[in-house]
PyMOL CGO cylinders between C-alpha atoms (Angstrom):
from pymol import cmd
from pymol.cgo import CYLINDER

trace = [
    CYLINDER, 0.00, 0.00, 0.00, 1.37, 3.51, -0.59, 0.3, 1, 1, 1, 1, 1, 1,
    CYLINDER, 1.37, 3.51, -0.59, 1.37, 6.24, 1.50, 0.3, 1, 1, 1, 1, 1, 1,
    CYLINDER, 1.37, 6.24, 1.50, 0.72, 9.93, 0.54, 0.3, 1, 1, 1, 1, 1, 1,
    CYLINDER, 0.72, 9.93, 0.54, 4.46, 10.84, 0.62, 0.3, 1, 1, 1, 1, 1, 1,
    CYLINDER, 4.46, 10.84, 0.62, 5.01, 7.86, -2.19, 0.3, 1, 1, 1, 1, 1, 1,
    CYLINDER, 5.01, 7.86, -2.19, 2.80, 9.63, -4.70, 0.3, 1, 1, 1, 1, 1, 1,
    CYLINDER, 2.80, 9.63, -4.70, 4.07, 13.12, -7.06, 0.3, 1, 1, 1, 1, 1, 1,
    CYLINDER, 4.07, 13.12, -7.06, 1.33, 15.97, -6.29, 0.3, 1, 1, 1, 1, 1, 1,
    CYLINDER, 1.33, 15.97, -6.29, 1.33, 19.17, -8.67, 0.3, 1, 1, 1, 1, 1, 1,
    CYLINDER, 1.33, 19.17, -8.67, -0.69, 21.52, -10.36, 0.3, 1, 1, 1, 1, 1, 1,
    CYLINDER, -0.69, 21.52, -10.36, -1.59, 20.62, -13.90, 0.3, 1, 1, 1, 1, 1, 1,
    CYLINDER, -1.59, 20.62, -13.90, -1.78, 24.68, -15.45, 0.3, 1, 1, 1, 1, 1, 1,
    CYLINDER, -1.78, 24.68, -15.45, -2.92, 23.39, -18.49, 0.3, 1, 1, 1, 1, 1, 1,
    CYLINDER, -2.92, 23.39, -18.49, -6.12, 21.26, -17.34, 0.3, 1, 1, 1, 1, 1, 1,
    CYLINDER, -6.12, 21.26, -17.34, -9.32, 22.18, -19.24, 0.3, 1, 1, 1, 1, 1, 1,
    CYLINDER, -9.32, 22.18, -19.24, -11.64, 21.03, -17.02, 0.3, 1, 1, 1, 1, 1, 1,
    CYLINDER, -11.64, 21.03, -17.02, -12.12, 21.24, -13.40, 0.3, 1, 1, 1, 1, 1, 1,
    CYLINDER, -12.12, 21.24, -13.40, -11.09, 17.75, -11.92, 0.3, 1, 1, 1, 1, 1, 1,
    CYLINDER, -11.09, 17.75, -11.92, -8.30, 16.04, -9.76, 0.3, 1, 1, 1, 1, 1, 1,
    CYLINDER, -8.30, 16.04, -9.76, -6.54, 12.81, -11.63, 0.3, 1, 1, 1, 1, 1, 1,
    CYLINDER, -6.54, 12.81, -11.63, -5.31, 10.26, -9.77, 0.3, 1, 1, 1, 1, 1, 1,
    CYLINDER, -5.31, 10.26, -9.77, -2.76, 7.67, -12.36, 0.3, 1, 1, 1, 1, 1, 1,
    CYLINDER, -2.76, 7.67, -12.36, -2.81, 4.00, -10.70, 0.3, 1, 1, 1, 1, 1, 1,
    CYLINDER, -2.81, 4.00, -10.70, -1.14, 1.33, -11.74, 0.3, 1, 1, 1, 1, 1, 1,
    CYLINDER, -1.14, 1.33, -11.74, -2.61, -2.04, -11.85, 0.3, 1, 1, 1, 1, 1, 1,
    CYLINDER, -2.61, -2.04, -11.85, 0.06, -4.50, -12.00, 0.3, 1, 1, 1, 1, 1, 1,
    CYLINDER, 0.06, -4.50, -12.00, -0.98, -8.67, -13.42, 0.3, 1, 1, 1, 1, 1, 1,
    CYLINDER, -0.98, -8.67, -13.42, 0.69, -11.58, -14.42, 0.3, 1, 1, 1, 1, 1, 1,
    CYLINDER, 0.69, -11.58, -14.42, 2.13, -11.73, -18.18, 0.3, 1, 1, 1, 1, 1, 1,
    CYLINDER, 2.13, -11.73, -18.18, -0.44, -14.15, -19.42, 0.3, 1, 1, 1, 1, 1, 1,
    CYLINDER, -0.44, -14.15, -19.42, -3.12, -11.37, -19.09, 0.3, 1, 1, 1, 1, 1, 1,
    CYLINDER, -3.12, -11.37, -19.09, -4.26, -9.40, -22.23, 0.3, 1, 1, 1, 1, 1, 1,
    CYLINDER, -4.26, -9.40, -22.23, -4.89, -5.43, -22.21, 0.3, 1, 1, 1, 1, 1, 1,
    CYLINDER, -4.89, -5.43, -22.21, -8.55, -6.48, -23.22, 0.3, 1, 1, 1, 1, 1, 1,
    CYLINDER, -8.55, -6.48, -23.22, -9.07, -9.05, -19.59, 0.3, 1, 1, 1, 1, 1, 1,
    CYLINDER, -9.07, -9.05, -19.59, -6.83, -6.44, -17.80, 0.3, 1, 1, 1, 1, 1, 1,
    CYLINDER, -6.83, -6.44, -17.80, -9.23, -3.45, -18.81, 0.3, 1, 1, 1, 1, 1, 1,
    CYLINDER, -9.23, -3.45, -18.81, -12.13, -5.72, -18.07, 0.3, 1, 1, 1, 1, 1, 1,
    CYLINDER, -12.13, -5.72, -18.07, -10.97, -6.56, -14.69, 0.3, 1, 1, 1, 1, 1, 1,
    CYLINDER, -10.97, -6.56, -14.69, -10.41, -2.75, -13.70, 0.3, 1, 1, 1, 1, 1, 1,
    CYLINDER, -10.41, -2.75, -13.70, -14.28, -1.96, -15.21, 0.3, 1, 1, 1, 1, 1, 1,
    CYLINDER, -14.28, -1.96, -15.21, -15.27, -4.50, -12.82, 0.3, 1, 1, 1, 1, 1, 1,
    CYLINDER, -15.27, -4.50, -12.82, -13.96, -2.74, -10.15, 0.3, 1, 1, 1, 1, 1, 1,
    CYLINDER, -13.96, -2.74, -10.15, -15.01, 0.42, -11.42, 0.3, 1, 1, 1, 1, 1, 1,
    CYLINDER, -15.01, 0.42, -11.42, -18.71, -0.92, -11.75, 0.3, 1, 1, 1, 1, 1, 1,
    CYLINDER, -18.71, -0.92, -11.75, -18.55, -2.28, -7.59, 0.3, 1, 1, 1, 1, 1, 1,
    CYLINDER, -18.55, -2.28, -7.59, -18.09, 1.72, -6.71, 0.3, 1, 1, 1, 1, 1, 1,
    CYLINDER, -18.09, 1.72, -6.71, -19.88, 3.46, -9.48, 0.3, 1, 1, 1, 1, 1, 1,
    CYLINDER, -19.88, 3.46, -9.48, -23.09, 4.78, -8.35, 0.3, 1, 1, 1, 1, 1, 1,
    CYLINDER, -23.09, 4.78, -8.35, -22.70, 4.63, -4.63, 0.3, 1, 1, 1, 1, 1, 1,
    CYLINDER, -22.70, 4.63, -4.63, -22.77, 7.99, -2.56, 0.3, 1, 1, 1, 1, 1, 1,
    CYLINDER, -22.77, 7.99, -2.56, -19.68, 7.19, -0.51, 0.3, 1, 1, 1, 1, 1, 1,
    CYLINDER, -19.68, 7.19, -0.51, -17.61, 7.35, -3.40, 0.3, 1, 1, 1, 1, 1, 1,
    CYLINDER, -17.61, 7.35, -3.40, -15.86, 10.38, -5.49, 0.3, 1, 1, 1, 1, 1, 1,
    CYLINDER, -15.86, 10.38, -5.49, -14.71, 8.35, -8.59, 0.3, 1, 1, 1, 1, 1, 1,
    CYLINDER, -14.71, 8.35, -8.59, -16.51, 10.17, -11.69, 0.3, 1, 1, 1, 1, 1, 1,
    CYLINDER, -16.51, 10.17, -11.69, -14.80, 8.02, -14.68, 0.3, 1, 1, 1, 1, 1, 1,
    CYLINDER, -14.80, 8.02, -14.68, -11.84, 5.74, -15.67, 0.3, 1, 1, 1, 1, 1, 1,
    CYLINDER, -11.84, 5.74, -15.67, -9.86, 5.74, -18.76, 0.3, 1, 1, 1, 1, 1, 1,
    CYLINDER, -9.86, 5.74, -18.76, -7.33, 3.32, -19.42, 0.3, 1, 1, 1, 1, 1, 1,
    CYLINDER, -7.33, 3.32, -19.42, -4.27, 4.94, -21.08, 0.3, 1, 1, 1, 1, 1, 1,
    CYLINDER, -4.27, 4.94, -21.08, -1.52, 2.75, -20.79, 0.3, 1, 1, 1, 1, 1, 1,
    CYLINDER, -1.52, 2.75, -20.79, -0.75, -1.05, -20.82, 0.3, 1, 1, 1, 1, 1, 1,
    CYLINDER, -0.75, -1.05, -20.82, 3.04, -1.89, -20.85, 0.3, 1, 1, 1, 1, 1, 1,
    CYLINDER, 3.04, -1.89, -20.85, 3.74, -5.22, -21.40, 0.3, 1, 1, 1, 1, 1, 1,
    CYLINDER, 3.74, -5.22, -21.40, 6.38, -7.74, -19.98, 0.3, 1, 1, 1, 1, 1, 1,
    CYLINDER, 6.38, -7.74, -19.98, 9.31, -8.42, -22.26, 0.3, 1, 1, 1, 1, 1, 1,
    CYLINDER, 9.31, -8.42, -22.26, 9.62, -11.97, -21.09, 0.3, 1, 1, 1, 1, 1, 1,
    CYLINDER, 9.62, -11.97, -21.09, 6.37, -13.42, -22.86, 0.3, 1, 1, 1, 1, 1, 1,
    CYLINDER, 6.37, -13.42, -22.86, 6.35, -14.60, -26.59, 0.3, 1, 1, 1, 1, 1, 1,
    CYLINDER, 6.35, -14.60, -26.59, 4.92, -12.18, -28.67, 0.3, 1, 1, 1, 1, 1, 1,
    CYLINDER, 4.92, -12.18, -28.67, 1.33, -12.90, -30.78, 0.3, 1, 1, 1, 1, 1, 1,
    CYLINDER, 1.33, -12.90, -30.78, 2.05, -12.84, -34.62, 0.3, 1, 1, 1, 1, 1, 1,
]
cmd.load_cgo(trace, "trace")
C-alpha cells in the first residue's frame, strides 16, 4: 500500500476542465491481455460506481506496458 508521501502531487496549469486525476497502476501476471486487464479494472469500477460514498466520476485506461519476457502474438 502507498502512503501519501510515495505519490508526485502538482498543479496541472494546463487542465481544461475542473477535476483532480489520480494515475494508478494495476500491475498482473504476463499471461493477461490489455482487453481481460481493462475488463478486470471496469469491474472494479462498476462495484463503486453509483454509490454515494464514493468520489470516482470516470476511468480511462491509457496505458498497458507489457512484460518483455512473454512470446509475442504474430
Amino acid at each position: 500500500m502507498s502512503s501519501k508521501d510515495d505519490i508526485y502531487v502538482y498543479v496541472d496549469e494546463n487542465m481544461k476542465r475542473d477535476e483532480n486525476i489520480l494515475t494508478v497502476d494495476f500491475l498482473f501476471d504476463s499471461d493477461v491481455s490489455v482487453d481481460e486487464a481493462v475488463a478486470e479494472v471496469d469491474k472494479i469500477v462498476c462495484l463503486v460506481d453509483g454509490k454515494d460514498e464514493y468520489k470516482l466520476t470516470a476511468h480511462r485506461p491509457s496505458i498497458y506496458a507489457v512484460s518483455p519476457f512473454i512470446e509475442k502474438e504474430e
